[in-house]
C-alpha positions as CSV (number, residue, x, y, z in Angstrom):
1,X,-13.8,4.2,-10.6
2,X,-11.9,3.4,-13.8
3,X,-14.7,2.0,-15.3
4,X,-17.1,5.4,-14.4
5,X,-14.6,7.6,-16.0
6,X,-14.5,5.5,-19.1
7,X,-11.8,2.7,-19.2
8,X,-13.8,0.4,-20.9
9,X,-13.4,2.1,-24.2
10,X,-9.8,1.3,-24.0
11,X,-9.8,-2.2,-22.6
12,X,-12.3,-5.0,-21.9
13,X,-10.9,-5.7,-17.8
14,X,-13.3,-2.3,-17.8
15,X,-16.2,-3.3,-19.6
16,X,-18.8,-4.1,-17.4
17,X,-22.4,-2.7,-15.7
18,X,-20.6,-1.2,-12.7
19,X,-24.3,0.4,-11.9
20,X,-25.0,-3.1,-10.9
21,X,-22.7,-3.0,-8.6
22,X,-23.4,0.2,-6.5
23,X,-22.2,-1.6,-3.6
24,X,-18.7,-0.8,-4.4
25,X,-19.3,2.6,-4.1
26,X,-20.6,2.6,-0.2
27,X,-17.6,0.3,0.4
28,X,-15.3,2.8,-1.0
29,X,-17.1,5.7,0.8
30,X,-17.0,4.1,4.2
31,X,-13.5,3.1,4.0
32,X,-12.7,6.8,2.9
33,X,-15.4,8.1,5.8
34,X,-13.9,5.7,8.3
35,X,-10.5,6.9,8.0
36,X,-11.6,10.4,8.3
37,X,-13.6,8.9,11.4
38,X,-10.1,7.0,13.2
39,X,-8.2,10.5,12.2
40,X,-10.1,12.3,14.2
41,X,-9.9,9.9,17.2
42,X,-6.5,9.1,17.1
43,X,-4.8,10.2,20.5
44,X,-1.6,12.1,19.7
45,X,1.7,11.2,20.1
46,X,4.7,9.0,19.3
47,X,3.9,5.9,17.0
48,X,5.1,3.2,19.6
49,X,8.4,0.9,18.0
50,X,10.5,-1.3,19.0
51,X,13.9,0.8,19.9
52,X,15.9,-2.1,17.6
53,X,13.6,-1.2,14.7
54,X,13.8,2.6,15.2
55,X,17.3,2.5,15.3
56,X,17.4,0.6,12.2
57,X,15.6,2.8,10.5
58,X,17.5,6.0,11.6
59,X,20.5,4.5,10.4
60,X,19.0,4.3,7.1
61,X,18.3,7.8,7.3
62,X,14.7,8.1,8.5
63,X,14.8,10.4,11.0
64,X,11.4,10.7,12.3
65,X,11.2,6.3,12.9
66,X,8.6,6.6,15.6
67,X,6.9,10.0,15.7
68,X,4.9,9.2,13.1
69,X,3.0,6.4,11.5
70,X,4.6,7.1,7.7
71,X,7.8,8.9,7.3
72,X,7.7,12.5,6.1
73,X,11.1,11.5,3.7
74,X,8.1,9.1,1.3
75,X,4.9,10.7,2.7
76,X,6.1,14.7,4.0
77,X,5.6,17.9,2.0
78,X,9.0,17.9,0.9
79,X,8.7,14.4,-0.6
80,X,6.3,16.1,-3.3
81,X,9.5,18.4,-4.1
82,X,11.9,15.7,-4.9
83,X,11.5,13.1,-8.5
84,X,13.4,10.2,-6.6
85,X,10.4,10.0,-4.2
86,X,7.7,11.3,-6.3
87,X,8.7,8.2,-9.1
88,X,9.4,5.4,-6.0
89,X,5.7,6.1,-5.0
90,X,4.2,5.9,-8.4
91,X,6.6,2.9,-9.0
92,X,5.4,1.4,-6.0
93,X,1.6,2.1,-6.6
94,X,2.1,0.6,-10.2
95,X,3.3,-2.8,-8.9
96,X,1.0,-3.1,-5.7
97,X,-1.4,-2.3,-8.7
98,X,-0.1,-5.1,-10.8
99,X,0.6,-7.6,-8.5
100,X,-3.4,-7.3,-7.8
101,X,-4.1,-8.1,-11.2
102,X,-1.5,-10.8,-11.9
103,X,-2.4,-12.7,-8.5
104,X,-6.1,-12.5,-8.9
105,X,-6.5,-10.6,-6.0
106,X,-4.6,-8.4,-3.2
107,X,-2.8,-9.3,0.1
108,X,-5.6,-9.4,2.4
109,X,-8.2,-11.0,0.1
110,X,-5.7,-14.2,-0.2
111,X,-4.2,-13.9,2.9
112,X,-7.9,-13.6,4.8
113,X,-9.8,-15.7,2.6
114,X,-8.3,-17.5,0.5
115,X,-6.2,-18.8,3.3
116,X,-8.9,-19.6,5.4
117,X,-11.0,-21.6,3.0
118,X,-7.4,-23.6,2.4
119,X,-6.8,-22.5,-0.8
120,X,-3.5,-23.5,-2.0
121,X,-2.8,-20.6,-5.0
122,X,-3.5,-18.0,-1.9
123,X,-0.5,-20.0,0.1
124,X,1.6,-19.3,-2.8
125,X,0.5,-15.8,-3.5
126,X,1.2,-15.1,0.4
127,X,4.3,-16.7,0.2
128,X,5.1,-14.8,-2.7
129,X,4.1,-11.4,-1.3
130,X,6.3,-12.2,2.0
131,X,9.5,-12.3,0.3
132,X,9.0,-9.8,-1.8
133,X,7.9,-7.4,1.2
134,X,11.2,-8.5,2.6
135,X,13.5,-8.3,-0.5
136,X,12.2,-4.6,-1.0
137,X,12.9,-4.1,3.0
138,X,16.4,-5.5,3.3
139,X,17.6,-5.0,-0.3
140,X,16.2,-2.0,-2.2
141,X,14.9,0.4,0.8
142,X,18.1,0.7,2.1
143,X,20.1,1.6,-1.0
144,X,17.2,4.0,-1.7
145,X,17.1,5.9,1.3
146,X,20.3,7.7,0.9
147,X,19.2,8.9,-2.3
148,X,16.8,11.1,-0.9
């Protein structure tokens, strides 16, 4: 998408035919169409956790830890109302966006197949993206939870 709207004038990670690869496209516009598809078919109701976890999040002050499949104090309307979550999500997006780039690929492409075809860089990368999953769970979310 970058490269469509123009990236490549400003850097050369954008420069390339991306009409050659119109296959990109459909991929993106199925995942988009088939999450519109499983919204549609999800049955409603409580998101089903274990009461240990639940209770470990409403003690961090998520409220909701169960009736839904993303908290409304990140992903609600009144999360667009507050800076502190507005600039943890575009923090957030920034390094999931980075960490892409610096590994040479995302969680599931290493973890999938890179893993599979016994690559050791992807072991390190997965590694790598464990702990830091768990350093941001056990050491930043809840000091940042009360903020909001």
């Amino acid at each position: 998408m970058c490269s469509i709207a123009g990236a490549g004038k400003l850097s050369d990670y954008f420069r390339f035919n991306w009409k050659a690869q119109t296959w990109n496209l459909v991929f993106v516009g199925g995942t988009i169409a088939g999450g519109a598809i499983a919204r549609f078919l999800m049955q409603p109701g409580p998101v089903v956790l274990n009461p240990n976890t639940a209770l470990a999040l409403r003690e961090m002050g998520i409220e909701d830890a169960g009736s839904s499949f993303a908290p409304a104090l990140f992903f609600g309307p009144e999360a667009w109302n507050h800076p502190l979550a507005l600039l943890t999500l575009l923090a957030g997006g920034m390094l999931v966006g980075f960490g892409t780039r610096w590994a040479n690929g995302c969680t599931s492409g290493h973890a999938i197949s890179g893993l599979s075809s016994l690559q050791w860089p992807s072991l390190i990368a997965v590694v790598g993206f464990f702990i830091g999953g768990l350093m941001v769970s056990h050491l930043i979310l809840p000091g940042l939870i009360p903020l909001l």
